[in-house]
N, C-alpha and C positions, 0 to 999 in steps of 0.2 A: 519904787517899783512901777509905779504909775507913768513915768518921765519913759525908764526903759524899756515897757509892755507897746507903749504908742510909738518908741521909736522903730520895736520888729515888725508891727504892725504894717506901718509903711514902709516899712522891706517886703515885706512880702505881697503885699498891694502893689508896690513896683514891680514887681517879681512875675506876678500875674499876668498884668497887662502885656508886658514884654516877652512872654511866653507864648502867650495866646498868639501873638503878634505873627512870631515865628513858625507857629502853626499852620498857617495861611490856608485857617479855613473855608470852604463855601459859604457865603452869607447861611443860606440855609441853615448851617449847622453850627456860623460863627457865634451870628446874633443869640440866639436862648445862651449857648456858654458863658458868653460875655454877660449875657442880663443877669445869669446866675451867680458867677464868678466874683463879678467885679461889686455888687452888690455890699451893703452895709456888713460888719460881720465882726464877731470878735476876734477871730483867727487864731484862738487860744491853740486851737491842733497843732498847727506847724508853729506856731508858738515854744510849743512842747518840744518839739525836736528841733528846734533850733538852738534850744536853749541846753539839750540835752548834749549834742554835738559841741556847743563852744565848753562846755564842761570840761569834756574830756580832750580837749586841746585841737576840735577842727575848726577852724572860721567858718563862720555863718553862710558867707559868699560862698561857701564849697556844696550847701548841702540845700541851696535855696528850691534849688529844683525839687525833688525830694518833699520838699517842706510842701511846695504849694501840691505838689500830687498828693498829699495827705489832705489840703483844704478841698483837691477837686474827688477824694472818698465822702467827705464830709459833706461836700457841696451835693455829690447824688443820694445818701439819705435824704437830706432836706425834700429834694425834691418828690422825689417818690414816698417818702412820709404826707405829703401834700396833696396825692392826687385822692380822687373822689371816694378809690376801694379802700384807701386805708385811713388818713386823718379827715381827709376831704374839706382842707385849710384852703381858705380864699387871699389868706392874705400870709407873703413871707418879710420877715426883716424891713420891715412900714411899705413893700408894695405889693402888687398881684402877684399870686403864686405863678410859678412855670405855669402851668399848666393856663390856668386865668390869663395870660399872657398871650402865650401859644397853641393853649388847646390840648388835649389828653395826650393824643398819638405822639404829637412831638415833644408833651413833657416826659413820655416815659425816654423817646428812644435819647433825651438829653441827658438824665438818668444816665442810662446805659451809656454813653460817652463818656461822661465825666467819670464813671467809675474806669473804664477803661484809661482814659487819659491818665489817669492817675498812677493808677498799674505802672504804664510807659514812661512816667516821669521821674517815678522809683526808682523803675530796674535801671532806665538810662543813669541814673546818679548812682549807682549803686558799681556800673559798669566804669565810670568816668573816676570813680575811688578805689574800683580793684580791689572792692569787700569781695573777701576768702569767700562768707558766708551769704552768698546772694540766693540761692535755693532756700535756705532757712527761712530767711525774710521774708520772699515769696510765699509759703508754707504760713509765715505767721499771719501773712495779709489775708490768704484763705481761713483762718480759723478766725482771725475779728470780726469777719463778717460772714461766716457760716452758721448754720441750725444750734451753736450755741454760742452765738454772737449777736453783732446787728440785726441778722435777718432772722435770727430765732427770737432774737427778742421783739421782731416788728409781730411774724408771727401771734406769740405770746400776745402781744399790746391789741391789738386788734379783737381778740376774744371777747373781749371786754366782758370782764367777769370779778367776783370778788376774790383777792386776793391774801393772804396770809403775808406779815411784814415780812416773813423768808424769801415769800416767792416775791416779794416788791426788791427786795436787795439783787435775789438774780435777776430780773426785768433791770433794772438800772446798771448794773454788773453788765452785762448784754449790751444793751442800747446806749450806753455812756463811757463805763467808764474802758471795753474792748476798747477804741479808738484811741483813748488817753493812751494805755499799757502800749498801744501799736506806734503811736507817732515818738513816743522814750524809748523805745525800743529802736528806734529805725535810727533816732538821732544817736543812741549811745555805742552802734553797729558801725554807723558811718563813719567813726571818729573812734573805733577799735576799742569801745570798754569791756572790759575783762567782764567776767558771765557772772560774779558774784554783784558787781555793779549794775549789770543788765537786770538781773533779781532785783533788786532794792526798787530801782524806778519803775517794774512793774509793780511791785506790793505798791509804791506811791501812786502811780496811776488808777490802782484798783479803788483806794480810797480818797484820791483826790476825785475822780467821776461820782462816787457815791455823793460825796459832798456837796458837787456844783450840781449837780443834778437836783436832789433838796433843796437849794437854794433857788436854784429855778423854780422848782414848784410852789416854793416860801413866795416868790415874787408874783406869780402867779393864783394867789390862793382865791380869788375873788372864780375862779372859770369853775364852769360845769364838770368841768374833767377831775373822774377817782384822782389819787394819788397815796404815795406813803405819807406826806406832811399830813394831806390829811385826817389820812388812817391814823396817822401819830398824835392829833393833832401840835397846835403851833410850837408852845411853849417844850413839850418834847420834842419838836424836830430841829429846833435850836439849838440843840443838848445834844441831838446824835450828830447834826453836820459840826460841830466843837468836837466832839468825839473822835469824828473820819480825818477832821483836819489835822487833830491832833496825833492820828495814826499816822497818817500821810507825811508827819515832820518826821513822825520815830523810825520809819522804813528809811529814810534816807540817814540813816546813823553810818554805814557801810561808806558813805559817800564822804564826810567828817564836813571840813570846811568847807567844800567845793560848791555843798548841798543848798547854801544858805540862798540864793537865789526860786531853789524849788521851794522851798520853806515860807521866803516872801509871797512868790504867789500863789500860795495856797491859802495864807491869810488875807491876801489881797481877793481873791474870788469868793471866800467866805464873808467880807465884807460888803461885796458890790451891791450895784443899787437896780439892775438891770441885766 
């Protein structure tokens, strides 16, 4: 699992740079992208739909675009997660945040680029494969990240207030694992899976984000920041990311053999070390 995480890895790292390239941005607006972009990263997102896609029989090389516009959704959380109104993080993925980089005004509006760009790099793949269903998509992308998604869950997160384990499932539900259900979604659309199959890899994505989400915070446990592990504490939050993981294998029963790959790394992120 490990050998074939780090070989999409750098697919899509390649994928990036060569994108951007083509972009022929203004310095102004090249540079923060690029500091952001190109940046250390797990890439598990387009990970997701890469892997989602070669499933159901489309080559990876068909749907890269696509893939890296879900790392540049993923890329503008980070950032604006970052800036001083909301996490008010100095430091992202071992360097200066956007903002710490660049400065407030141009970390928001890189923000805002990168989610756009993302958009662009979707519907362009989406148009290049002659999916029926490209409004749909579109439609789902709005609701990942709408008032009960991402940004209701940023909302939410920012209160900073005590929470009950329900409301800690929806906050992570929201903030994690929307993005997971969105990039299995995009990959199993692209590559024409049937809607009983589109089902399965959302239930798996619901419960694989609960999961690595936990585990994060498990890695994490030493920071000043609430959390459900902590609310749990340790020895329980052990027990429920086993639990999510083990959801996240059962939801892909629809799937039979194909599945065994999602399977791996869900046990593969429930293991990591970082």
């Amino acid at each position: 699992m490990v050998e074939l995480y780090q070989s999409v890895r750098i697919s899509i790292d390649q994928a990036l740079v060569r994108l951007l390239q083509e972009e022929c941005f203004p310095p102004i607006v090249a540079d923060p992208l690029t500091y952001v972009l190109l940046g250390a990263g797990k890439r598990l997102r387009p990970v997701l739909l890469l892997c989602a896609a070669e499933v159901f029989g489309k080559p990876a090389a068909r749907v890269l675009r696509a893939a890296c516009g879900v790392e540049c959704l993923h890329a503008f959380t980070l950032v604006h997660d970052d800036l001083p109104g909301l996490d008010d993080a100095d430091m992202r993925r071992g360097k200066p945040s956007c903002h710490q980089a660049f400065g407030i005004g141009p970390a928001i509006l890189t923000g805002d680029a990168l989610f756009a760009l993302g958009v662009q790099w979707i519907a362009q793949n989406l148009q290049q494969e002659e999916t029926l269903n490209s409004g749909e998509v579109l439609a789902q992308i709005g609701e990942a990240f709408g008032g009960k998604g991402i940004i209701g869950g940023q909302f939410d997160d920012i209160g900073s207030r005590e929470r009950t384990i329900k409301e800690w499932n929806t906050l992570y539900q929201w903030k994690t694992s929307k993005l997971f259900q969105l990039a299995l979604q995009l990959g199993g659309t692209l590559a024409g899976a049937r809607q009983e199959h589109l089902s399965a890899l959302v239930e798996y994505g619901l419960h694989l984000g609960l999961a690595f989400q936990m585990c994060d915070d498990l890695l994490d446990l030493e920071s000043g920041e609430p959390s459900l592990v902590k609310q749990l504490g340790e020895s329980q939050a052990k027990i429920r990311i086993a639990e999510e993981t083990e959801l996240a294998q059962r939801a892909l029963m629809p799937l039979s053999q194909r599945a065994s790959v999602f399977s791996d790394l869900a046990v593969y992120l429930q293991g990591r070390s970082r």
